[in-house]
C-alpha positions as CSV (number, residue, x, y, z in Angstrom):
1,X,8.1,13.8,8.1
2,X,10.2,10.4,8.1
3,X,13.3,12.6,7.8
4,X,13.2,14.2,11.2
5,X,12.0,10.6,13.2
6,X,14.2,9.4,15.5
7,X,14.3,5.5,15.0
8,X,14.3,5.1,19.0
9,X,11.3,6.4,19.7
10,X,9.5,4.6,16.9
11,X,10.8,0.8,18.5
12,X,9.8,2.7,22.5
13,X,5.9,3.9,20.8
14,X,6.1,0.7,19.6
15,X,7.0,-1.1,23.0
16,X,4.8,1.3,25.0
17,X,1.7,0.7,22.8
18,X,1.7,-3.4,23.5
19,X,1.4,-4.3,19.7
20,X,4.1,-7.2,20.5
21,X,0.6,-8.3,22.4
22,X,-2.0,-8.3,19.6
23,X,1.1,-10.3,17.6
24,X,1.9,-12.3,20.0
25,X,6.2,-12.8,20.2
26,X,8.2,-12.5,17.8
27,X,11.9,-14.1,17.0
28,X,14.4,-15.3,19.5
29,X,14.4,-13.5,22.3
30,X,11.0,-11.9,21.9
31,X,13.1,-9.8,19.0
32,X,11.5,-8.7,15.6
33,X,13.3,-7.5,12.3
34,X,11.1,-3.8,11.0
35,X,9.5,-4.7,8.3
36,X,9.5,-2.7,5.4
37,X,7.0,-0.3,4.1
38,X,5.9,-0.7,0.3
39,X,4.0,0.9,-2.6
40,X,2.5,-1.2,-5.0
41,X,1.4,-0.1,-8.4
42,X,-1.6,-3.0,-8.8
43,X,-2.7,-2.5,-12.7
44,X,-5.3,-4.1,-14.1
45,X,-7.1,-6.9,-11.9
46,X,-5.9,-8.8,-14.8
47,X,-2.4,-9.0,-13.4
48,X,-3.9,-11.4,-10.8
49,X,-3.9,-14.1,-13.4
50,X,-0.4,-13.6,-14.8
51,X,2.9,-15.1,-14.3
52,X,5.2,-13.1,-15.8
53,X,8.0,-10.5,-14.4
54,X,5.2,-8.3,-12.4
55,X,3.8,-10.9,-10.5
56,X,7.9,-12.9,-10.1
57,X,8.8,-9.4,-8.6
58,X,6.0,-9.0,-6.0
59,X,6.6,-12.9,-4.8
60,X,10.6,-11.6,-4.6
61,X,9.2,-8.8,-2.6
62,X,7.4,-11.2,0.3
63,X,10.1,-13.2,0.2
64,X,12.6,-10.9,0.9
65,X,10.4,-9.2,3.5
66,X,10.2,-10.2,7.5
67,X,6.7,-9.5,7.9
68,X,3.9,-10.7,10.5
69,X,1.1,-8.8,9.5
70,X,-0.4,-6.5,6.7
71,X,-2.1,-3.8,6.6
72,X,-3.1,-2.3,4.0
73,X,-4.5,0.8,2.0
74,X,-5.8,0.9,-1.3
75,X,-7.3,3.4,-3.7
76,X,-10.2,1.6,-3.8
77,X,-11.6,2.2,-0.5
78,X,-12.6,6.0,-0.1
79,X,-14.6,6.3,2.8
80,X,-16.7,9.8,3.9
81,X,-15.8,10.8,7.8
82,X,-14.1,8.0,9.5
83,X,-11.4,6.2,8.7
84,X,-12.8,2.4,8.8
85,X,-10.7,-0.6,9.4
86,X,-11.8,-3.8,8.6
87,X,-12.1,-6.3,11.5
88,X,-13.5,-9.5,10.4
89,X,-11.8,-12.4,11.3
90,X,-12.3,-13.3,7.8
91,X,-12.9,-10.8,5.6
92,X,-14.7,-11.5,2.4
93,X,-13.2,-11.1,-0.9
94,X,-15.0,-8.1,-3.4
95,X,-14.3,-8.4,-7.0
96,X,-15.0,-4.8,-7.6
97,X,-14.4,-5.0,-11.4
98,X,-16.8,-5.9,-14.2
99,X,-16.5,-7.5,-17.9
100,X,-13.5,-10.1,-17.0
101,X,-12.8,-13.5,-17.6
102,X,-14.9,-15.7,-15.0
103,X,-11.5,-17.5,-14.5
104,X,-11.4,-13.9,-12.5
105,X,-14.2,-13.9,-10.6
106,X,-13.3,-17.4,-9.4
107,X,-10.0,-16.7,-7.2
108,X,-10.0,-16.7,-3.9
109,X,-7.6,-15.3,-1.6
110,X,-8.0,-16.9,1.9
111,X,-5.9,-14.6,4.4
112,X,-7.1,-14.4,8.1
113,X,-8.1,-11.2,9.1
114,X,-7.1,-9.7,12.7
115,X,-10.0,-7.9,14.9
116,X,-6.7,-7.7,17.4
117,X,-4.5,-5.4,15.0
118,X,-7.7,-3.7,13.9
119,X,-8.8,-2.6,17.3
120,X,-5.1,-1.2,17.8
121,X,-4.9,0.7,14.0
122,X,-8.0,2.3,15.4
123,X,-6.9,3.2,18.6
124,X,-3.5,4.6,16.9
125,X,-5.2,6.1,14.6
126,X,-7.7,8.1,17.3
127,X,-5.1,8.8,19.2
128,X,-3.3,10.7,17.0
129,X,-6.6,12.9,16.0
130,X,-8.6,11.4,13.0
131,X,-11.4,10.0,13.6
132,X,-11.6,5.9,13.1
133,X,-13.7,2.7,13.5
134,X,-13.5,-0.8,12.8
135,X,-15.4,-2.3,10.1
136,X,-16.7,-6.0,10.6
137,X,-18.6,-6.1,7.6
138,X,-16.1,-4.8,4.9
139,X,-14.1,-6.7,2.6
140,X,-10.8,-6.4,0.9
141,X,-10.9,-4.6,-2.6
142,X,-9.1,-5.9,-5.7
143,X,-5.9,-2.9,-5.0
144,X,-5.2,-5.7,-1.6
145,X,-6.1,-9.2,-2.6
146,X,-4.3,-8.9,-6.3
147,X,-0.8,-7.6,-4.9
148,X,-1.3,-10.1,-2.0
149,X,-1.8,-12.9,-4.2
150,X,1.3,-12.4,-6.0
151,X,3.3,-11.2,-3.2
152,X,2.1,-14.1,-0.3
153,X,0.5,-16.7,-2.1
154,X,0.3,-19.2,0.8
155,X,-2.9,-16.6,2.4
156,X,-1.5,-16.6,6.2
157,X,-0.5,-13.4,7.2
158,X,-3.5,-11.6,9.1
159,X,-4.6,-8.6,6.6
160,X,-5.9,-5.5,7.7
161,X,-7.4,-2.9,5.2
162,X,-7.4,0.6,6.3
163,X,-9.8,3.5,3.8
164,X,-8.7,6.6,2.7
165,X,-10.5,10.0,4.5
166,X,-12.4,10.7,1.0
167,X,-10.9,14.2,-0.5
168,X,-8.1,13.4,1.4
169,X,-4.6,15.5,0.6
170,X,-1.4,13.7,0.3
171,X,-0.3,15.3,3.8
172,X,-3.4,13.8,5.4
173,X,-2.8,10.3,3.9
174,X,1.2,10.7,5.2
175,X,0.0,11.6,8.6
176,X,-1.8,8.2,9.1
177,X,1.2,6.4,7.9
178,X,3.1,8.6,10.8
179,X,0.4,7.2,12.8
180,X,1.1,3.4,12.4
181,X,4.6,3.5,11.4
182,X,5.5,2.3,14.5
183,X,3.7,-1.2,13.7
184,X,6.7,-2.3,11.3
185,X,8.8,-2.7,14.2
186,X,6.7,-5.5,15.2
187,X,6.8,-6.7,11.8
188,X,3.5,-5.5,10.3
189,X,4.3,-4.3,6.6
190,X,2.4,-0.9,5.9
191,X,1.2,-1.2,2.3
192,X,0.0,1.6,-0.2
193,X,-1.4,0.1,-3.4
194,X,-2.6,2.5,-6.5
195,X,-0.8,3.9,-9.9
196,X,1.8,6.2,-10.4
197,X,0.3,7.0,-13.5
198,X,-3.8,6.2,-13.7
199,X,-5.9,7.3,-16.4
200,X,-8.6,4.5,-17.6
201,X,-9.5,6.5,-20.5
202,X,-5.9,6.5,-22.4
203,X,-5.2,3.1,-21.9
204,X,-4.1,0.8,-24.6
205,X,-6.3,-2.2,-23.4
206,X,-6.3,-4.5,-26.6
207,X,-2.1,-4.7,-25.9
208,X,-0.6,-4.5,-23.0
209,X,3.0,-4.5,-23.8
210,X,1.7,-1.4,-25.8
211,X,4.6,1.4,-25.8
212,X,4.6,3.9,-23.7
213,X,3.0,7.4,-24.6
214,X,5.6,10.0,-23.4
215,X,3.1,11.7,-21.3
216,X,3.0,9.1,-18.6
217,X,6.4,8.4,-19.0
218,X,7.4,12.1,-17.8
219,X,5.1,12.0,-15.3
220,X,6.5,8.7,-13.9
221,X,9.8,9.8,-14.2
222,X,9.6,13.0,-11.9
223,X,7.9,11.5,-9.4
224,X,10.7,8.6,-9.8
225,X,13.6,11.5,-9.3
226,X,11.9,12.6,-6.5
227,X,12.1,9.1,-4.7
228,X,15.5,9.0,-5.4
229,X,16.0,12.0,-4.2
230,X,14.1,10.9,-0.6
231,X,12.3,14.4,-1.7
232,X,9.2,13.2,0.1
233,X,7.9,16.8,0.8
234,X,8.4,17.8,-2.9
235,X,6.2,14.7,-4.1
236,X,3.4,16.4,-1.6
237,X,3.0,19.1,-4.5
238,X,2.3,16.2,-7.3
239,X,0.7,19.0,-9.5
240,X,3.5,20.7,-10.2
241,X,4.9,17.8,-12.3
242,X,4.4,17.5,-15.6
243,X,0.8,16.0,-16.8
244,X,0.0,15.6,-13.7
245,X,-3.6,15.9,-14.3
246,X,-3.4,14.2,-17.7
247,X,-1.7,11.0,-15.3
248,X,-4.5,11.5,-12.6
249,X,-7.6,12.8,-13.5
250,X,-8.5,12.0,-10.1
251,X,-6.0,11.5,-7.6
252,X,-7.1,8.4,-5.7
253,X,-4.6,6.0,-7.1
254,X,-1.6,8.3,-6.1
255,X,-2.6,9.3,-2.9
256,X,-1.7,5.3,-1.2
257,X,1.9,6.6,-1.9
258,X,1.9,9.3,0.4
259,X,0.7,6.7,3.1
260,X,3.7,5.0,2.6
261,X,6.3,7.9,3.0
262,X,4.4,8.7,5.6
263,X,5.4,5.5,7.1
264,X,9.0,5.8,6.3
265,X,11.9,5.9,8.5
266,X,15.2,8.1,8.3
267,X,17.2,5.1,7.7
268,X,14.9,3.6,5.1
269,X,16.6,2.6,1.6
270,X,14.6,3.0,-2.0
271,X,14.8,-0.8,-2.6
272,X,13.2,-0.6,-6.4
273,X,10.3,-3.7,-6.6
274,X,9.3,-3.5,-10.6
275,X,9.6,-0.8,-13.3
276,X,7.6,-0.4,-16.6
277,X,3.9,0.3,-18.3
278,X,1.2,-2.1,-19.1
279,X,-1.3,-0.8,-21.6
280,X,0.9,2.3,-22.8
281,X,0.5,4.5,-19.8
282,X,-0.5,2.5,-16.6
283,X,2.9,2.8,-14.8
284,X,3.5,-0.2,-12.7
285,X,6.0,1.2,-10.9
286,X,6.6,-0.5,-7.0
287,X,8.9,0.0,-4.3
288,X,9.5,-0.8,-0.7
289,X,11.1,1.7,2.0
290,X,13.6,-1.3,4.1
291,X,15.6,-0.1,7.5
């Protein structure tokens, strides 16, 4: 994976491939800073109307980050043969989650898309053997527009949202970041948004400062260790830790992760975004990968 990249042919793929076009230039000189790869635990859609230490640490996070672009895959996009890529100009908004506040259903999160960076996810994506096409008519799901919200409130960095091959294994999901990692030396920020730890049915969701059941906390710890540990290949094999099935029932929410270290390079530092539960066992553990 990431370990055995060589950072120079990740800024020539980059070069070669004319995504400084779709962007157009970038700092003095025509230079651009890599921008960092992250993995966003979103919660509830509730978190989009908070203000408290989540939502301070993902506006810290697009501060701190030189970034151009977005794109962007969630676990709530699961999509059966191709990937799809959305390529609106601007995409709508999808409030895919019912029984809320209508203060919820009210917010709006204005972000241009970019049928430019679309067209070249796609053609990166082809080119490296799985099957892709752009999507005009797709939105962005609530696991983009929440973190985004928090994370670049001012809505002006073209967003792209990339699905998830449906049944797909951590290695496949790793392999499309491989894909597009070399977009962050251009300054697009490869996003993976899901759970560490996601299981609806043993939430706590009358209190969400709720403590934390020591099931989900094991769970979150290993996979924790093994991020410290740059043990990317040992997270493949999320099964073997402990309540892994009782933290996923289903493994959609995880498998954004694996996009990320997919898109990870050798020289990459764990740069730790927030720690800690909501609910008693929704981890809301977030990190970014920064060269």
């Amino acid at each position: 994976m990431a370990d055995e990249l060589d950072r120079r042919v990740v800024l020539q793929g980059a070069a070669a491939a004319g995504v400084a076009g779709v962007l157009g230039a970038g700092g003095p000189g025509g230079s651009q800073a890599v921008a960092p790869t992250a993995f966003i635990s979103h919660g509830s859609p509730m978190v989009a109307l908070d203000s408290d230490a989540y939502p301070q640490a993902l506006r810290r996070l697009g501060d701190a980050s030189p970034v151009r672009a977005l794109v962007v895959v969630s676990a709530h996009w699961e999509t059966p043969g191709e990937v799809r890529v959305t390529s609106s100009a601007q995409p709508s908004l999808i409030h895919d989650f019912y029984g809320f506040p209508e203060a919820l259903y009210r917010l709006r999160y204005g972000a241009p898309g970019a049928p430019s960076l679309s067209e070249d996810v796609v053609s990166r994506l082809k080119a490296g053997g799985l099957p892709a096409v752009a999507d005009a008519e797709r939105g962005w799901d609530h696991g983009a527009w929440v973190p985004l919200l928090h994370a670049f409130p001012e809505a002006k960095l073209p967003v792209v949202q990339v699905s998830m091959p449906l049944g797909a294994s951590p290695a496949d999901v790793a392999r499309m970041g491989e894909l597009l990692r070399p977009l962050r030396a251009q300054g697009v920020l490869l996003m993976g948004s899901g759970g560490i730890v996601h299981n609806l049915r043993r939430l706590n969701f009358q209190e969400k400062e709720a403590s934390v059941e020591p099931w989900a906390e094991a769970f979150d710890a290993w996979i924790a260790r093994k991020l410290e540990a740059r043990d990317f290949t040992g997270l493949q094999s999320w099964l073997d830790a402990p309540n892994a099935r009782l933290a996923h029932p289903r493994a959609e929410h995880l498998m954004p992760l694996y996009f990320v270290l997919g898109a990870a390079l050798p020289e990459d530092r764990l740069t730790p975004v927030f720690e800690g539960f909501h609910h008693g066992t929704l981890s809301m553990r977030s990190f970014a990968l920064r060269a």
